[in-house]
C-alpha positions in Angstrom: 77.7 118.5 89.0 79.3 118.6 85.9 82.2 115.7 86.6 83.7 113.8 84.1 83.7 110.3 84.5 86.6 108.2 82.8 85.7 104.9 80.5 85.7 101.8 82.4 86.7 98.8 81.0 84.9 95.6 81.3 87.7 92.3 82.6 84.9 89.6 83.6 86.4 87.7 80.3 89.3 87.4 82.7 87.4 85.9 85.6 87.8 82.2 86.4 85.1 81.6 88.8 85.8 78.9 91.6 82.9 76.7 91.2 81.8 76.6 95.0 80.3 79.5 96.5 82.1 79.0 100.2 84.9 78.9 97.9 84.6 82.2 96.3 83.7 83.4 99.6 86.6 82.8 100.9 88.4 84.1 98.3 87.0 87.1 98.3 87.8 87.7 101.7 91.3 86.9 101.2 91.7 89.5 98.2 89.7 92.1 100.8 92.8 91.2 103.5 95.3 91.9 101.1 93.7 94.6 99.8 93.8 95.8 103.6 97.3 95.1 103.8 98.2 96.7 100.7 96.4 99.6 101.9 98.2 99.8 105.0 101.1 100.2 102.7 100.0 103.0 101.3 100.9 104.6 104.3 103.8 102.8 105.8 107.2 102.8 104.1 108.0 99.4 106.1 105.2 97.3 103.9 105.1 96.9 100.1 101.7 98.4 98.2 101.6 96.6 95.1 102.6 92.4 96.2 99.1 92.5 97.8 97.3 94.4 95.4 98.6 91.9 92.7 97.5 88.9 95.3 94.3 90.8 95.8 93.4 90.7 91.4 94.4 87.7 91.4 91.9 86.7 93.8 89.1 88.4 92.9 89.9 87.4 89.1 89.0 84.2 90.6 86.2 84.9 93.1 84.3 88.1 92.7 83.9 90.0 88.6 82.5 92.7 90.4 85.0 93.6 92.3 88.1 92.8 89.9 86.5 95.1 87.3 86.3 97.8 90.4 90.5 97.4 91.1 91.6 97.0 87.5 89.9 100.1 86.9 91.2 102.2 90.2 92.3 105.1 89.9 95.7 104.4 91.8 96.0 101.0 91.2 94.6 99.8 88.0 97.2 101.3 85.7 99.6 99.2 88.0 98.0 96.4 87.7 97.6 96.2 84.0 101.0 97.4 83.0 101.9 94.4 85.0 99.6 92.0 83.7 100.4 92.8 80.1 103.8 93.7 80.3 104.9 92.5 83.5 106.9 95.8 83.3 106.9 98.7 86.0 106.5 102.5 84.8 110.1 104.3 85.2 108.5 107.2 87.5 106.8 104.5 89.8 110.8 102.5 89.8 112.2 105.6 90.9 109.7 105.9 93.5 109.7 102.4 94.8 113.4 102.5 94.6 114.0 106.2 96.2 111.4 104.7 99.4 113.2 101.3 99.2 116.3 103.2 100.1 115.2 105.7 102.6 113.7 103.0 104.8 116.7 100.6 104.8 119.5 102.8 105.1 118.1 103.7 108.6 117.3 100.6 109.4 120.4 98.4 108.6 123.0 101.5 109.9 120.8 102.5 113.6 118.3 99.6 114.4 119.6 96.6 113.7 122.2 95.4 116.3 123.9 92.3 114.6 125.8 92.7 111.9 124.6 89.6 110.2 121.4 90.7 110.1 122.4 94.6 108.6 124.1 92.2 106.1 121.1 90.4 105.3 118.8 92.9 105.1 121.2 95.4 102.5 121.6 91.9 100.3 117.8 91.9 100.5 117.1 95.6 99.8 120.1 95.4 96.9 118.0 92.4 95.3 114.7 93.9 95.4 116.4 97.2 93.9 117.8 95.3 91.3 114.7 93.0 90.2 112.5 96.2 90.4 115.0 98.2 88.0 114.9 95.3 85.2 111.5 95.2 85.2 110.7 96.5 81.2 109.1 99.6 81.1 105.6 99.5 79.6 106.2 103.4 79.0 108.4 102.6 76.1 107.1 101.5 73.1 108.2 97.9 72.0 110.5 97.1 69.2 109.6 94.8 67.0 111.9 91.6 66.6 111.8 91.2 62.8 112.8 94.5 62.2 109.7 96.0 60.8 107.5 99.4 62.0 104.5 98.3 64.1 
């Protein structure tokens, strides 16, 4: 097999172990859940991917090096995750994505399932807000300009 495989990083200088063991255990298992949750919104529109990803590094940044080095270098989510962590900015291709599905799952759901109109009110002010604070997120895409006016 003549595969290519792509540089991994090293990130244990990141890790701030818990000092107990049960500690870390328990830690670990909670990054594992929602890293099971954030799988599960892989696949359902409903449930948000990348909250419990984000929980799930910052758990293992504080329980496991192994297995923080193994999500910030994922395929999927590791460019995610360190756009965030550096930039705390969200690529414009995964925006439009997150925004596009955002859309298509609330419409439906504030015009034909929900009965009370309170509620359909609530839940458009909700979507319209998380809309709006994922579309100001800076876009690590773009390069930077500097603040003193020089070329970087």
């Amino acid at each position: 097999m003549n595969k290519s495989k792509r540089e991994e990083i090293d990130y244990s200088h990141e890790v701030r172990l818990i000092q107990s063991r049960s500690g870390r255990y328990a830690m670990t298992g909670l990054a594992m859940f929602f890293l099971l949750l954030g799988f599960i919104g892989v696949f359902t529109p409903i449930m948000p991917t990348m909250p419990f990803v984000l929980l799930a590094a910052v758990c293992f940044a504080r329980s496991s090096p192994r297995f923080y080095n193994w999500l910030m270098n994922h395929q999927w989510f590791g460019p995610s995750l360190r756009d965030w962590k550096t930039t705390g900015g969200i690529r414009r291709k995964n925006k439009i994505l997150a925004i596009t599905l955002l859309t298509f799952t609330m419409t439906p759901t504030v015009v034909f399932i929900v009965p009370i109109m309170g509620v359909k009110i609530l839940l458009a002010v909700i979507g319209l807000l998380v809309a709006a604070f994922i579309a100001t997120r800076p876009n690590p895409d773009r390069p930077i300009k500097p603040q003193d006016g020089s070329l970087r």
